[in-house]
C-alpha positions, 0 to 999 in steps of 0.5 A: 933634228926633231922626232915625234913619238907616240906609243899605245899601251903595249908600248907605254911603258918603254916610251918614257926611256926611248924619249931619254935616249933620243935627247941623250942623242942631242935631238929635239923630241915632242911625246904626242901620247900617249900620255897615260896608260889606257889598256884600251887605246888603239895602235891606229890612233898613234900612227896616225899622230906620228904620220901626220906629223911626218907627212905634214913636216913638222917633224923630221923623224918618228918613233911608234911603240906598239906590242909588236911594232907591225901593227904601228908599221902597217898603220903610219903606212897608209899616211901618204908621204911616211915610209915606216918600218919595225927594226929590231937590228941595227942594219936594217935602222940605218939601211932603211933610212940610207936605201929607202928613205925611212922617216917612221922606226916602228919597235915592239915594246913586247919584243925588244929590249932597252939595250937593243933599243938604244943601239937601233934609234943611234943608227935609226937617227945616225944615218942619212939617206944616200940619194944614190941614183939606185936609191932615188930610183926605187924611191920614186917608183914607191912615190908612184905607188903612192900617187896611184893609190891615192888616186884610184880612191 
């Protein structure tokens, strides 16, 4: 599966060992920055290279590092087609993707350890969307969020 990864400068610094994990996996990864550290760069900037990768399917999968994982995960929100979210357990990273389709895994570089994080990108990439007729139902009733908000602008 191909993942893109991006990270600002909260999270710079765990890129480079989330990228080590996710090809320990077996998976095909391009690191869409940042790829320096600049204390100034914007988390929006990042979401947004990851979103658009998902959104436009050139990629099957994203990971956005930030300080936080919330700012990323609001952010790759607002790019039609992601669904992302900050996982710091295990269950939610699988759930996320079984239940809700999730395409985006937000972490915070200032929160989570690399242990941890190891443990949440397996189940993050592991799990497969169950397409169960409850789960496809409120998958579409986000869809339709979607739709409406794109169209009210």
């Amino acid at each position: 599966m191909k993942i893109v990864i991006a990270a600002d400068h909260a999270g710079f610094n765990l890129k480079d060992e989330v990228i080590s994990i996710i090809e320990d996996f077996g998976h095909e990864i391009e690191d869409l920055g940042a790829h320096e550290y600049d204390a100034s760069d914007d988390y929006p900037d990042f979401a947004q290279l990851v979103g658009s990768a998902i959104a436009s399917k050139s990629a099957a999968r994203g990971v956005i590092i930030c300080g936080s994982g919330v700012g990323a995960s609001v952010a790759a929100n607002k790019i039609p087609g992601v669904r992302a979210a900050i996982c710091h357990d295990t269950y939610s990273a699988h759930q996320g993707v079984e239940h809700d389709d999730m395409n985006v895994l937000c972490l915070g570089g200032r929160i989570i350890g690399i242990e941890l994080v190891r443990e949440i990108i397996k189940s993050f990439l592991s799990a497969e969307f169950s397409g169960e007729e409850r789960h496809l139902r409120r998958l579409n009733k986000v869809f339709g969020l979607e739709n409406t908000a794109s169209s009210d602008e």
